[in-house]
C-alpha positions as CSV (number, residue, x, y, z in Angstrom):
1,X,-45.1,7.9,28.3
2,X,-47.0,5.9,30.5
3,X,-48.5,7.3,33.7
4,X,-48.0,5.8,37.4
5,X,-51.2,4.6,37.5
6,X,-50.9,2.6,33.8
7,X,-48.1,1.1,34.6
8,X,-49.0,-0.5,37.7
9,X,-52.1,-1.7,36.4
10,X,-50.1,-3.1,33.5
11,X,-47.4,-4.5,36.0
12,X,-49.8,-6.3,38.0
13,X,-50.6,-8.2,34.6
14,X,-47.6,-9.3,33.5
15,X,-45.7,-10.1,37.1
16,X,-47.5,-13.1,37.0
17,X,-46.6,-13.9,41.1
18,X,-47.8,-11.2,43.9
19,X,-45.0,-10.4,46.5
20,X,-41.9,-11.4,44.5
21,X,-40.7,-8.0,44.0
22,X,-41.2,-4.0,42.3
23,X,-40.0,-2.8,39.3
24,X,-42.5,0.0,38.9
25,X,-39.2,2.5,39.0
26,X,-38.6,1.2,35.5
27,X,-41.9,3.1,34.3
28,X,-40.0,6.7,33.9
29,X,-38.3,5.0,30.9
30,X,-39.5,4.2,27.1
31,X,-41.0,1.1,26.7
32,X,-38.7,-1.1,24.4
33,X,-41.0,-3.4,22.4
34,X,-39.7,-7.2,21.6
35,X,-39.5,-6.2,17.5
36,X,-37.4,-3.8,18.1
37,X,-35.2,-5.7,20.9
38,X,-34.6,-8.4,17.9
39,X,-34.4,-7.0,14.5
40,X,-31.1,-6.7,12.9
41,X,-30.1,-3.7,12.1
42,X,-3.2,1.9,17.5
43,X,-7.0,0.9,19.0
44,X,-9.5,-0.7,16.9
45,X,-12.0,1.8,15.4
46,X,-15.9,1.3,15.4
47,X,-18.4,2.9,12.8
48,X,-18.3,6.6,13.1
49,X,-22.4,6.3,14.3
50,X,-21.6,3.9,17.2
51,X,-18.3,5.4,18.4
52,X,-19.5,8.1,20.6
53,X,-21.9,6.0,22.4
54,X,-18.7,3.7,22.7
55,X,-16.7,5.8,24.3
56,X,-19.6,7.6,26.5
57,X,-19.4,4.2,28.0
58,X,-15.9,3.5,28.7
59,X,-14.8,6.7,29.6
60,X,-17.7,8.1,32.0
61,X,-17.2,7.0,35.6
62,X,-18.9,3.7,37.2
63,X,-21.1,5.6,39.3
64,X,-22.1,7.7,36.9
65,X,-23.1,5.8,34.0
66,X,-26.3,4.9,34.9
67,X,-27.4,8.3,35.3
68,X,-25.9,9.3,31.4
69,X,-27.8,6.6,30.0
70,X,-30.8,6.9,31.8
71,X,-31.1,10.6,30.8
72,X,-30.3,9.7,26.9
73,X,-32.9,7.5,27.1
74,X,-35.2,10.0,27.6
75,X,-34.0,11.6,24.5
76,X,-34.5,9.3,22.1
77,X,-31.9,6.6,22.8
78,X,-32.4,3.4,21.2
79,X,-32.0,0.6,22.9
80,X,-30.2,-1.3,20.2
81,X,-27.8,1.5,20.1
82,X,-27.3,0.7,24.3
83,X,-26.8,-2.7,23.1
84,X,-24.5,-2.3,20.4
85,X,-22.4,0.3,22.4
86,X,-21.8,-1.9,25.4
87,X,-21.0,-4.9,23.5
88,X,-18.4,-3.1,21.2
89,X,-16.8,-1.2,24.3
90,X,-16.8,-4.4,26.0
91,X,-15.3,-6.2,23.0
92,X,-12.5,-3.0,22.9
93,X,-11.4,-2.9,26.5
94,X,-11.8,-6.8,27.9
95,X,-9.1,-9.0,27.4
96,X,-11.1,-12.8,26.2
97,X,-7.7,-14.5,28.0
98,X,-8.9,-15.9,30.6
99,X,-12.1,-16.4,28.9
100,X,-14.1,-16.5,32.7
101,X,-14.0,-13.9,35.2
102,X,-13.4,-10.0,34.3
103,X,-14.7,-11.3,30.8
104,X,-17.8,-12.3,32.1
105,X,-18.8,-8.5,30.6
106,X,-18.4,-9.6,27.4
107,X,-20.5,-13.0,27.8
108,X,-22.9,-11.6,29.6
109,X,-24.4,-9.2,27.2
110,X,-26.4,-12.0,25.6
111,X,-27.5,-13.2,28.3
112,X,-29.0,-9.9,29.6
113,X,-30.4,-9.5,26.1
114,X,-32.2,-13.2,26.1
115,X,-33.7,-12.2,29.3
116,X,-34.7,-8.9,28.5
117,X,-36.4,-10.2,25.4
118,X,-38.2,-12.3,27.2
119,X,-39.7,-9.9,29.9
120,X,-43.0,-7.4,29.3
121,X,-42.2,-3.9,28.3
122,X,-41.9,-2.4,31.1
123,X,-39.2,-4.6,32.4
124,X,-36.6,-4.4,29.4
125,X,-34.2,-2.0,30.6
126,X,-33.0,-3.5,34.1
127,X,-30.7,-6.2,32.9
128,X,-29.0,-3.9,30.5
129,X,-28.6,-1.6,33.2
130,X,-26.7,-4.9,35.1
131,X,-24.4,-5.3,32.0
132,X,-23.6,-1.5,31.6
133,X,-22.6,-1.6,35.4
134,X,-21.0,-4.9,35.2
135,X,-19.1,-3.8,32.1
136,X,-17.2,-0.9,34.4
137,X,-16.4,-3.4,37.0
138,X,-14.7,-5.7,34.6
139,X,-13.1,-2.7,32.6
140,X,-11.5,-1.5,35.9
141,X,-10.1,-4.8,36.5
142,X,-8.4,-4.8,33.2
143,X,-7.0,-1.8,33.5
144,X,-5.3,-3.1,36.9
145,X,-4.0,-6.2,34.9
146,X,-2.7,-4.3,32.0
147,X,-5.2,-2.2,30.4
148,X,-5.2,-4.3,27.4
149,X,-7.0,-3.0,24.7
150,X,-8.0,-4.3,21.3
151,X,-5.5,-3.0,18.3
152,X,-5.9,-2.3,14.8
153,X,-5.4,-4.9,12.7
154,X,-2.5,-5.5,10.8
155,X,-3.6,-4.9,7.3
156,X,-0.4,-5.7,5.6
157,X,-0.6,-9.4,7.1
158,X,-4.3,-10.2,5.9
159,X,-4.6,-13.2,3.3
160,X,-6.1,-12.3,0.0
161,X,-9.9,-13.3,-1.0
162,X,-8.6,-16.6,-2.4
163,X,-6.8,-17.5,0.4
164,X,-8.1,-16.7,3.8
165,X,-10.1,-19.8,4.7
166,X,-7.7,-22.2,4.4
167,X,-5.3,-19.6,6.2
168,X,-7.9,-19.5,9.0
169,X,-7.9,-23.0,9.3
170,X,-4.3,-23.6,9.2
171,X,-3.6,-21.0,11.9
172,X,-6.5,-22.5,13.9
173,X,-5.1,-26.1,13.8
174,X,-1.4,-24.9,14.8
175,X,-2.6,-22.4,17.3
176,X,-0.7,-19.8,15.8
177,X,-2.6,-16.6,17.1
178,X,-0.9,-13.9,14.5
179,X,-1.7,-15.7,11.2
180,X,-5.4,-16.3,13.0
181,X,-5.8,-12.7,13.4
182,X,-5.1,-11.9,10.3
183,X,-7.0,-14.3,8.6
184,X,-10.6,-14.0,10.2
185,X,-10.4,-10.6,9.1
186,X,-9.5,-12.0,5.4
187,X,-12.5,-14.3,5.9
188,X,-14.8,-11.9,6.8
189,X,-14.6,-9.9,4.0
190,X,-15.3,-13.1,1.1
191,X,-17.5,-14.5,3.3
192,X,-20.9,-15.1,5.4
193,X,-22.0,-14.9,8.2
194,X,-23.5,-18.5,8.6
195,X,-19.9,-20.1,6.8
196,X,-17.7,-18.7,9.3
197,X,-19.8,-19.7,12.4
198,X,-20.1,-23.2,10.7
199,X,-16.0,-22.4,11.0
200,X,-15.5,-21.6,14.4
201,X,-17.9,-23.8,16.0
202,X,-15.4,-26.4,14.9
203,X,-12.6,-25.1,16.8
204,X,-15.1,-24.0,19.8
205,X,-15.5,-27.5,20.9
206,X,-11.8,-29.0,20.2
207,X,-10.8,-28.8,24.0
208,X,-12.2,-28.7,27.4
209,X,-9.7,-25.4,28.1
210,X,-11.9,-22.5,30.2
211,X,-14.6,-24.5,31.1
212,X,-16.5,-24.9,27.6
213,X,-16.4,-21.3,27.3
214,X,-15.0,-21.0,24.1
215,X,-17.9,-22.2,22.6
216,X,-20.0,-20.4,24.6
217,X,-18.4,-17.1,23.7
218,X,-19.3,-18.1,20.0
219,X,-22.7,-18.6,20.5
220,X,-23.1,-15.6,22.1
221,X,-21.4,-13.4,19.3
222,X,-23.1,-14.5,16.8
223,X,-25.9,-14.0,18.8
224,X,-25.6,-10.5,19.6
225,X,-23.7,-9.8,15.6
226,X,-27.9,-10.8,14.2
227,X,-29.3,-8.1,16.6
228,X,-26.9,-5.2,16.2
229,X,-25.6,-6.1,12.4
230,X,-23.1,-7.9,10.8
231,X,-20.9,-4.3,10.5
232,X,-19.8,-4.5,13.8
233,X,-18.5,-8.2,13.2
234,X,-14.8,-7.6,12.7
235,X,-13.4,-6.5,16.4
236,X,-16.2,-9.0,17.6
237,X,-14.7,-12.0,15.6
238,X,-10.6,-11.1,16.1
239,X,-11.2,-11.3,19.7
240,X,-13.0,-14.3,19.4
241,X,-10.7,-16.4,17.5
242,X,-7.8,-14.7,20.2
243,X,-10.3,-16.8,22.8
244,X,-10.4,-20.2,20.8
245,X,-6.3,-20.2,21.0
246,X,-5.6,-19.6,24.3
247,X,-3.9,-22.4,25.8
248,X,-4.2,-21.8,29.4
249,X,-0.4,-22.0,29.5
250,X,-0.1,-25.5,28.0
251,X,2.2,-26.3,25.3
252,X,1.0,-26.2,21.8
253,X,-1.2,-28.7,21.4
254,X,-0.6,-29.1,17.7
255,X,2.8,-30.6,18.5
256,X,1.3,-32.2,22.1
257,X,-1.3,-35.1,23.3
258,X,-2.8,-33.2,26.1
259,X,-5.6,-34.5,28.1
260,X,-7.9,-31.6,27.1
261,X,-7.8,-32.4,23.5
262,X,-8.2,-36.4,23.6
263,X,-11.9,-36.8,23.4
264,X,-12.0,-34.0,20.3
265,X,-9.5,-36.2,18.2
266,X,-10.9,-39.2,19.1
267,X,-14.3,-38.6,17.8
268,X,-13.4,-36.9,15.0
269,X,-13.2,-40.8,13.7
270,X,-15.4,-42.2,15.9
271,X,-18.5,-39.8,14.6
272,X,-18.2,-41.5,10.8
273,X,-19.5,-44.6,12.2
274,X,-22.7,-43.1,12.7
275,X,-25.8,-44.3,10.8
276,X,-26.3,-42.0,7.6
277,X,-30.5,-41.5,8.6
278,X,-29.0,-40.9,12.4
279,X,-31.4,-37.2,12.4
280,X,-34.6,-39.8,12.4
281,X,-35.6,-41.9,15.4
282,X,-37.1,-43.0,18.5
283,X,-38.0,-39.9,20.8
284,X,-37.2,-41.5,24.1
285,X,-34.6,-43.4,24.7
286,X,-32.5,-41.2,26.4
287,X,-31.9,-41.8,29.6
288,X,-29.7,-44.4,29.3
289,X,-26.9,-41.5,28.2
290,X,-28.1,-39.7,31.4
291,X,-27.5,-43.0,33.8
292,X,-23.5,-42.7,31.4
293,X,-23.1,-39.2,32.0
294,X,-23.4,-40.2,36.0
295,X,-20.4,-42.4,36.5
296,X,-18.8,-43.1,32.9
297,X,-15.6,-41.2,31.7
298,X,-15.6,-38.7,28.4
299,X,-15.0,-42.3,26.7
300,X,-18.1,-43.7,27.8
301,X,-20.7,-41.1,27.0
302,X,-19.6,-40.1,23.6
303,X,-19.2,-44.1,22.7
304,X,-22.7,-44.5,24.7
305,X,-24.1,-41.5,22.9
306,X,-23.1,-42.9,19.2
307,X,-24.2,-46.5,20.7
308,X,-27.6,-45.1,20.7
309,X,-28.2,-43.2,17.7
310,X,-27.3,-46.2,15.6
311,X,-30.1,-48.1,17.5
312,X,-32.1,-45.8,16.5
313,X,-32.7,-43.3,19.0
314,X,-33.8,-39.6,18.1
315,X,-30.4,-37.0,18.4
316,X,-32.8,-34.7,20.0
317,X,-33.9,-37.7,22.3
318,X,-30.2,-37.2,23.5
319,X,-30.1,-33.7,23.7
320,X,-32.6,-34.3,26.4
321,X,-30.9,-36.2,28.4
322,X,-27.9,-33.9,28.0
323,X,-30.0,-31.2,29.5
324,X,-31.0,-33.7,31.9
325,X,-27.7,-34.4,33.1
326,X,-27.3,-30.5,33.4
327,X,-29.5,-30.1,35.4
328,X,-28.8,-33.3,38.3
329,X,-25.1,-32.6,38.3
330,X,-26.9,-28.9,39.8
331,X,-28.6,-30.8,42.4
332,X,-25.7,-33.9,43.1
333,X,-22.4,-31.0,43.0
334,X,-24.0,-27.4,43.1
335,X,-21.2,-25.1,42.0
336,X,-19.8,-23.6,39.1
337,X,-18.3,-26.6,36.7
338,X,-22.3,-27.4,37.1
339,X,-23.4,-24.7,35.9
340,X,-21.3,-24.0,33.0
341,X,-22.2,-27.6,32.1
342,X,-25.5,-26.0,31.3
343,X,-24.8,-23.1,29.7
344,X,-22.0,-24.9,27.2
345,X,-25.2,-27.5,26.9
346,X,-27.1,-24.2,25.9
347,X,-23.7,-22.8,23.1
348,X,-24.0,-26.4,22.0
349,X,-27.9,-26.8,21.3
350,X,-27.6,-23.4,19.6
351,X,-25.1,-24.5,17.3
352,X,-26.4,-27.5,16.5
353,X,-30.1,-26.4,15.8
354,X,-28.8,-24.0,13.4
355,X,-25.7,-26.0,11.2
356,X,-26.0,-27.4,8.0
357,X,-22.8,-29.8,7.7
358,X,-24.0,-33.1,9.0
359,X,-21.0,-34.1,10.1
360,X,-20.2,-31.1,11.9
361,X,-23.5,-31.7,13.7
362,X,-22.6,-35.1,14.7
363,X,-19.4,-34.0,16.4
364,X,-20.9,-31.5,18.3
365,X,-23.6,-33.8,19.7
366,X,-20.7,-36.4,20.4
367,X,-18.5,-33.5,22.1
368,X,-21.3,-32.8,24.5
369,X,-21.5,-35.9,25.5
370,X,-18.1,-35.8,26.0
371,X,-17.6,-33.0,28.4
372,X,-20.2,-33.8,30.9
373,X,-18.1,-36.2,33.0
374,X,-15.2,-33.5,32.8
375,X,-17.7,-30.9,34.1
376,X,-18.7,-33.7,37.0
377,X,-15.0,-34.9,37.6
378,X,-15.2,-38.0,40.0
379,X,-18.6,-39.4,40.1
380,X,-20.7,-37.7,42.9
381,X,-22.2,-40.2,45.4
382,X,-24.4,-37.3,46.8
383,X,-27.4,-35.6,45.9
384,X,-30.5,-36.7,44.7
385,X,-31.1,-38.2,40.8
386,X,-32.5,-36.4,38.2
387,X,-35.3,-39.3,37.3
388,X,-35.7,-40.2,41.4
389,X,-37.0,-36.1,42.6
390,X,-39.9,-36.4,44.0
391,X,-42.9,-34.1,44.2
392,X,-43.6,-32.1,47.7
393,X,-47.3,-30.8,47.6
394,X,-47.7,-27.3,47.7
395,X,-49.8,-25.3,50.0
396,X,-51.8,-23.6,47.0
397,X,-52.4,-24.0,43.6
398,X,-51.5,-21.7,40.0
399,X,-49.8,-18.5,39.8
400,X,-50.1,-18.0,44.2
401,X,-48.7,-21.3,44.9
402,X,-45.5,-19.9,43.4
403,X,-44.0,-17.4,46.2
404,X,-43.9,-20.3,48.3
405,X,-41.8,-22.7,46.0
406,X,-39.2,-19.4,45.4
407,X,-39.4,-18.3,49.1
408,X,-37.8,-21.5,49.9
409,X,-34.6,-21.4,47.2
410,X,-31.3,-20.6,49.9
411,X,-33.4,-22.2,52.9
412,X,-34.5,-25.6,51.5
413,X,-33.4,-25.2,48.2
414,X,-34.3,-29.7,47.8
415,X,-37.7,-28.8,49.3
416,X,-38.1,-25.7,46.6
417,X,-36.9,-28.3,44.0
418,X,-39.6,-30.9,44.8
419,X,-42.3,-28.2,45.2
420,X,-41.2,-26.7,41.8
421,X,-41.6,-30.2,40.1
422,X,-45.3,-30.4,41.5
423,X,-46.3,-27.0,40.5
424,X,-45.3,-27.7,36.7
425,X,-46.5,-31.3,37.0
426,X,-50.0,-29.9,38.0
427,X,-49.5,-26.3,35.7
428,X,-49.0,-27.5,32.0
429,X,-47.7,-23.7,30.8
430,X,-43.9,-22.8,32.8
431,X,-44.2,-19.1,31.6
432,X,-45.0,-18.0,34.8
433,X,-42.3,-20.0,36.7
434,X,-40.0,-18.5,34.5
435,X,-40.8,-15.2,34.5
436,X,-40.5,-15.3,38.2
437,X,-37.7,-16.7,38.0
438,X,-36.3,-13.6,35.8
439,X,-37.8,-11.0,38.3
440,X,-36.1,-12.1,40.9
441,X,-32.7,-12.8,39.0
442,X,-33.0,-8.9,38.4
443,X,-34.1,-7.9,41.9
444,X,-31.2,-9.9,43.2
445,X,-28.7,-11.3,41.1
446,X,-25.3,-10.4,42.5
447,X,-23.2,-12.1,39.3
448,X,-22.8,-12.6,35.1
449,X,-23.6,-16.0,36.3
450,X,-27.0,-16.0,37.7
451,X,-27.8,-13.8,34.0
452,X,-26.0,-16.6,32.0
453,X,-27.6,-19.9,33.8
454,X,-31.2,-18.6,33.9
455,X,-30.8,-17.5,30.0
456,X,-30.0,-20.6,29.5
457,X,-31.6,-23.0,31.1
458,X,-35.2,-21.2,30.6
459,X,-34.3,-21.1,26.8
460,X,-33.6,-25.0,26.7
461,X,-36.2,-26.3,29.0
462,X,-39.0,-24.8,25.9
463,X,-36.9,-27.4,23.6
464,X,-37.8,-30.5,25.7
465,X,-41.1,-32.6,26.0
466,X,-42.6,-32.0,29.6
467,X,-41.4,-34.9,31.8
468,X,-37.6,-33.7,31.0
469,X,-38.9,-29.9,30.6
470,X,-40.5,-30.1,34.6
471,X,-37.5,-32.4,35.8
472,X,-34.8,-29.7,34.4
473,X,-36.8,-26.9,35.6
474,X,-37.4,-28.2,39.0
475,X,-33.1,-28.9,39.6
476,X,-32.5,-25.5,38.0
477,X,-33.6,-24.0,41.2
478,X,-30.0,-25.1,43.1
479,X,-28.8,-22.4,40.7
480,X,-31.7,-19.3,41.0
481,X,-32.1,-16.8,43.0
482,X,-35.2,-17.0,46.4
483,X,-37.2,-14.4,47.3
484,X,-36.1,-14.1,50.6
485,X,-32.8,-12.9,49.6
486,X,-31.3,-9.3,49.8
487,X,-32.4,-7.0,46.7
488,X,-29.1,-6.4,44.6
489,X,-27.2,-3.1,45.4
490,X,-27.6,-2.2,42.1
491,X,-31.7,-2.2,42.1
492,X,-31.1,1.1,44.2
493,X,-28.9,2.5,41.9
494,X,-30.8,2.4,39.3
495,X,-34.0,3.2,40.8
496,X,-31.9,6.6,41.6
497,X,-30.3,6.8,38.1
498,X,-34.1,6.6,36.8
499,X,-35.6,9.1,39.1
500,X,-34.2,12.0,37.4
C-alpha cells in the first residue's frame, strides 16, 4: 500500500494543474490499475458469485454504504466485482420507464467507468463511489413510486432457438412489450453479442421518445456487458428492450403517424439513395451540415447530410460537424436537451464505429442528423457560433495557465470558453485540459449528468482533427464544472468512509 508521502509525490505528477483540488484521501485504498478496470471477465436472480455483493448493495442503508465498501476494499475487493454489483443491483431495483431521472443510476455507471478509466491510479475509486451513492438515491425513489423490481422471466413464453430473432423483431416493430421480453431472452441464448447489438441499435434510434436516451442506454450496456462479462447480459438486456418500448403514453405507434417517428421512416428509404463508396471521401466538408443543423428542421439535416456524402464528403467529416453542433447548441441554449444532444452524439458515434451492416450505419449517421434540430427546437437567435468563438489570451502559458480558464466556468463561463480555445490552440496535447476537467467533475459534480456529458464529450473530442477537437472542447465548458464552486457533499463522505 502506498505511503502518505508516495502518494503525494505521485499525485502531484499526474494532477496535471496546481490548486484545482485534493484527492489524497483516496490513497488509503488499492490502486485499481487500467488492465484491470477494462478486461472482460418472483425477482430476477444473478450468478450465485455476484449475488451477495448485489444485495450488500441494495439492502445496506445510504449512509452507510460507503463505509461497507470502503472496508471490503481493504480486503481484497475487486473493483470489477464493485462494478458488476452496482450495475446488476441497479439493473434489479430501477425501473428504465422513464428512461431519465431516477434512472440516471443505471446510465450513469458507464459513465463513472469511462472516467474512471481514464484517471491515474490513485483516482479510480471516487466516481464509483458517486454511482454507489447515486444508485441509493435513485433506489429510494423507486421504492416511493412503486418499488418495481425486475421479475423472472417467463420461461414458458420464450421462443425456441429457430425462432427468437424474427420474434424479437416482430415484437419490436408492434411494440408489444410481453412477446419482447420473452424473446430477447430467446435471442440471447442462439446468439452473440455483437448480432444482437447490431439488433437493438436499430430500434434505439426509431423515435425521438426520452430524449435519445434509448440509444444511449444501449451503448452503455453493452459497454459495461464487455467489462463485467457477457453472463450477466440477460436482466441487463430484458430491461433494455422494456426501455426501447416505452411509449411515453402515446398510442402505439405501429398502428399511428406520430411526430416522434416521422424522420426514422422517412429515412429508412431515403438512406438507399446513398452512394455505394459513401465510407470514402473528402475530410472537410462539414460544416455546411453544421450551418443545417442551426436553423433547418429534422428534414433538412438528414436530406443535407445524405446531400453531402454523395458529393463526396467523408461520413466522419460529418460526424464532426455533428459533434460540432453539440457543442454550439451548449453555448447558443445551455440546458439539458443540449446536452443530451451530446451524449446521444456520443451512443451514436459508438455504434457506428463499431457496426458492420452498411446500411445500418447509414441510418444511424442519417438519424443523428435528424435529431439535432429536435434537441434545438426553434432556431436560437442567441449565443455565440460554433465557427465565430474567438480566442481571449490567457494570463500564462501550459499546464499553470489552466486554473485560470476553470476558475472562470459559473462566473464568465463565454470568457472561460474563449480562454479554453486559446490554451488548446497554443497547447497541441488536451490531456491536461481534460483531466482537469475530470478532477473537478469529482470534487464537485452534484448530478448523473455532469458524469455523462464530460464522458462524453472528452471521449469524442480524441475522434476529431484539432480545429473541431479545440472548438468542441472550448463550448463544452457551458456544461463543466469551475473551480470556484462548492466541493460536492459527497467528497466529505467519502473522505470519512475512507478514513477507517
Amino acid at each position: 500500500m502506498a505511503t502518505r508521502r508516495t502518494f503525494l509525490t505521485t499525485s502531484a505528477k499526474v494532477s496535471l494543474v496546481a490548486g484545482l483540488g485534493d484527492l489524497g484521501f483516496l490513497a488509503g485504498l488499492p490502486r485499481v490499475t487500467a488492465a484491470e478496470a477494462t478486461l472482460p471477465a418472483s425477482a430476477v436472480r444473478f450468478d450465485p458469485g455476484i449475488e451477495p455483493l448485489v444485495r450488500l448493495i441494495e439492502d445496506t442503508p445510504r449512509e452507510r454504504l460507503l463505509e461497507e465498501i470502503g472496508a471490503r476494499l481493504r480486503h481484497g475487493l475487486a473493483y470489477r466485482e464493485v462494478l458488476t454489483a452496482l450495475f446488476l443491483a441497479a439493473v434489479r431495483n430501477i425501473q428504465p420507464r422513464p428512461i431519465g431521472f431516477k434512472f440516471h443510476a443505471v446510465l450513469v455507471v458507464n459513465s463513472a467507468h469511462l472516467a474512471s478509466l481514464a484517471s491515474p491510479d490513485t483516482d479510480r475509486w471516487l466516481p464509483i463511489f458517486w454511482a454507489l451513492d447515486q444508485f441509493k438515491s435513485s433506489q429510494a425513489a423507486n421504492v416511493r413510486e412503486g418499488n418495481w423490481t425486475l421479475s423472472a422471466v417467463d420461461q414458458k413464453a420464450v421462443p425456441p432457438a429457430h425462432r427468437a430473432k424474427a420474434a424479437l423483431v416482430e415484437a419490436l416493430e408492434n411494440w408489444d412489450e410481453a412477446a419482447a421480453d420473452a424473446a430477447i431472452v430467446g435471442l440471447l441464448r442462439t446468439a452473440g453479442a455483437h448480432e444482437i447489438f447490431e439488433l437493438l441499435c436499430r430500434f434505439g434510434v426509431r423515435d425521438f421518445r426520452e430524449l435519445g436516451h434509448k440509444q444511449i442506454y444501449i451503448a452503455n450496456s453493452f459497454r459495461l456487458l464487455e467489462v463485467i462479462g457477457w453472463q450477466h447480459a440477460e436482466p441487463v438486456l430484458r430491461s433494455l428492450v422494456y426501455s426501447i418500448l416505452d411509449r411515453v403514453g402515446d398510442p402505439n405507434p405501429s398502428q399511428n403517424d406520430l411526430p416522434a417517428d416521422r424522420p426514422f421512416r422517412r429515412n429508412l428509404e431515403a438512406v438507399k439513395g446513398i452512394r455505394t463508396d459513401w465510407l470514402t471521401g473528402q475530410p472537410d466538408g462539414g460544416k455546411e451540415l453544421l450551418i443545417a443543423c442551426r436553423q433547418g428542421s429534422a428534414l433538412d439535416t438528414s436530406a443535407r447530410a445524405i446531400e453531402l456524402l454523395n458529393r463526396g464528403v467523408a461520413a466522419r467529416a460529418l460526424f464532426e460537424a455533428l459533434h460540432g453542433a453539440t457543442g454550439e447548441l451548449l453555448m447558443r441554449a445551455p440546458g439539458i436537451a443540449s446536452l443530451h444532444a451530446t451524449t446521444f452524439t456520443n451512443a451514436v458515434r459508438y455504434a457506428w464505429d463499431r457496426i458492420h451492416d452498411d446500411g445500418l450505419r447509414r441510418l444511424l449517421l442519417v438519424q443523428n442528423a435528424a435529431f439535432l434540430p429536435l434537441y434545438r427546437g426553434q432556431p436560437k437567435k442567441d449565443g455565440v457560433l460554433l465557427d465565430e468563438l474567438a480566442a481571449e489570451p490567457l494570463k500564462g502559458s501550459g499546464d499553470e495557465a489552466l486554473p485560470e480558464l476553470f476558475a472562470a466556468i459559473g462566473k464568465d463561463t463565454l470568457s472561460a470558453s474563449r480562454k479554453t480555445l486559446a490554451w488548446l490552440e497554443s497547447n497541441p496535447d488536451p490531456a491536461p485540459f481534460a483531466q482537469a476537467a475530470r478532477r473537478l467533475i469529482f470534487l464537485k459534480g452534484r448530478d448523473a449528468h455532469d458524469y455523462k456529458f464530460s464522458a462524453a464529450v472528452l471521449e469524442d473530442s480524441v475522434r476529431m482533427a484539432p480545429p473541431w477537437r479545440n472548438r468542441v472542447l472550448a463550448a463544452s465548458v457551458f456544461n463543466l464544472r469551475g473551480s470556484g464552486e462548492a466541493d460536492n457533499p459527497l467528497v466529505q463522505r467519502t473522505r470519512a468512509a475512507l478514513a477507517g
